[in-house]
N, C-alpha and C positions, 0 to 999 in steps of 0.2 A: 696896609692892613696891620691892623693891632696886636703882636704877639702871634704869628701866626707859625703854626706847628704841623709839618707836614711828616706823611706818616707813608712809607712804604710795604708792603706784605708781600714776599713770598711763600709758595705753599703750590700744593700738589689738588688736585679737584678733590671733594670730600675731607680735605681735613678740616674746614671750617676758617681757615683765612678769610672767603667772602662773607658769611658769618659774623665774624671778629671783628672786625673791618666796621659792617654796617652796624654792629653795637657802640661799638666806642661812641661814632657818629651821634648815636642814639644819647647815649647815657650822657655825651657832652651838649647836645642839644638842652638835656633837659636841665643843664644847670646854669643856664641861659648862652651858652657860646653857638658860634655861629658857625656851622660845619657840611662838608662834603664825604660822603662815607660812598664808594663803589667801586665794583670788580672789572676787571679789563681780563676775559678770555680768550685764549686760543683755540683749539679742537676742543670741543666741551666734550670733554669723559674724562671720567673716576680716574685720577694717578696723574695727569696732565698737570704740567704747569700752569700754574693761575696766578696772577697780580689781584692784589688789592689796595684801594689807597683811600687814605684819612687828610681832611684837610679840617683843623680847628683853630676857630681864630676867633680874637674880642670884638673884631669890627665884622663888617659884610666881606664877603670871599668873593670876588669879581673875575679871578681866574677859572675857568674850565676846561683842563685839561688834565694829561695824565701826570703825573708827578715825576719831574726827570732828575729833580736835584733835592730830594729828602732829605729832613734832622735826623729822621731815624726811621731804621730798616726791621723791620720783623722775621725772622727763615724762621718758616713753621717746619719745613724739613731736609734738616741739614745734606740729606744727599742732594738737594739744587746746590751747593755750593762748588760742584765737580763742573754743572753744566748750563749755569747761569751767572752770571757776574750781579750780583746780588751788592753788592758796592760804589754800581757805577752812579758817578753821582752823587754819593752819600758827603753830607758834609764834616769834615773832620771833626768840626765843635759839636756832632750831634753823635749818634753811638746806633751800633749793631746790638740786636736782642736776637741770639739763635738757642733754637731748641737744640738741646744736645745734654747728653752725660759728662762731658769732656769738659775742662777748663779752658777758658779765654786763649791761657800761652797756647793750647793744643789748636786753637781753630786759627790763631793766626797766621800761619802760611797757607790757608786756605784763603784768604781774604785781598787778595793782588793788591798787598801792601796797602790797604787801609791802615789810617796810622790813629784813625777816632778813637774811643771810649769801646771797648768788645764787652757785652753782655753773654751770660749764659744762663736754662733756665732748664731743669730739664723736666720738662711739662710730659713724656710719660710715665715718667715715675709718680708725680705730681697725680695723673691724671687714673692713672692704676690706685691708687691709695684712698683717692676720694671717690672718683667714681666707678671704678671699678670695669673699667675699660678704657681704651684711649681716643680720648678727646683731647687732641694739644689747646683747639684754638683756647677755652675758658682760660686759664694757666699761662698762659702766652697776652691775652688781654691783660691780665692783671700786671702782669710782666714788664711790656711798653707804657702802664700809664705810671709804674714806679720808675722806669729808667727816663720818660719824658718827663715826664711833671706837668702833663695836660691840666691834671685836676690830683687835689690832694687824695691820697689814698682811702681814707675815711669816708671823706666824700663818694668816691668811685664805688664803694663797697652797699655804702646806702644805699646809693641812684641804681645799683645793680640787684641789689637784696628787691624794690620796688619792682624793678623790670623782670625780673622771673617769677616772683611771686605772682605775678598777671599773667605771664605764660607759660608755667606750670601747674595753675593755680589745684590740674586736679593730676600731679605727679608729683607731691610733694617730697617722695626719695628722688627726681629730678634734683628739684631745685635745693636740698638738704646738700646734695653731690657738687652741683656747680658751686655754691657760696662756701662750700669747702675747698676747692679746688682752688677760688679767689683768693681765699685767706691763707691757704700754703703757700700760694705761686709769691703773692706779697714778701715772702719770708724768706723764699731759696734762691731768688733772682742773686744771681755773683758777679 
């Protein structure tokens, strides 16, 4: 498979990981790549552990399965890093993007010696400021497509500016909030 970029999310039910997850899929679909975007549940309720995973690739994706050895990992909240091993797998050349306040050196002995690329983003702050409540997942998208390089940023912001504008078409302080939240989250990824 041609460039293929596989994408891991952890997250808690209700933060929008599943969400996240099925945009990317979207937004890279529409700028012609060839993609798998879905969630893998455990006991479905609000605060549970949830997986979600991205598969983006130039050619056809012939694999279906769940993603056991990821470029790159998402933690939408960094308290799963106590009670999931959110690294297993992860490949060294590819990098961790965690929501958190704290810098990279701080989350590293959280990370059972991952030795890749540590991202930080910290999408409540991000998410307080634009939309005025917390929503990690928007701020966390923008997040993985700066630290992957699925798609160039500009691009990402368009193809997302298009896809809200359609699904909020009659909540436009929605959509004013998320495409702020994109264009902060672009800026404060560390």
């Amino acid at each position: 498979m041609g460039n293929l970029t596989e994408i891991r999310w952890h997250g808690r039910g209700g933060q929008g990981a599943k969400t996240a997850a099925l945009l990317l899929a979207d937004v890279a679909f529409s700028v012609g790549k060839y993609v798998q975007g879905f969630p893998e549940y455990g006991p479905e309720r609000m605060g549970a552990p949830i997986t979600a995973y991205d598969r983006i690739s130039d050619s056809p994706i012939r694999v279906h399965s769940n993603i056991y050895e990821p470029d790159f990992v998402v933690v939408v909240d960094e308290t799963l890093l106590h009670s999931v091993d959110v690294t297993k797998g992860l490949k060294e050349e590819g990098a961790i993007l965690i929501n958190t306040s704290r810098t990279a050196e701080e989350m590293l002995p959280l990370l059972n010696g991952y030795k890749g690329r540590v991202y930080t983003l910290d999408a409540r702050k991000v998410s307080m400021e634009t939309l005025g409540k917390y929503f990690p997942n928007m701020p966390l998208l923008a997040g993985i497509v700066k630290v992957s390089g699925v798609m160039e940023p500009e691009v990402f912001v368009k193809e997302m500016e298009g896809s809200l504008r359609h699904k909020f078409a009659k909540k436009p302080e929605v959509f004013d909030g998320n495409m702020k939240a994109i264009r902060l989250a672009l800026q404060e990824v560390r």
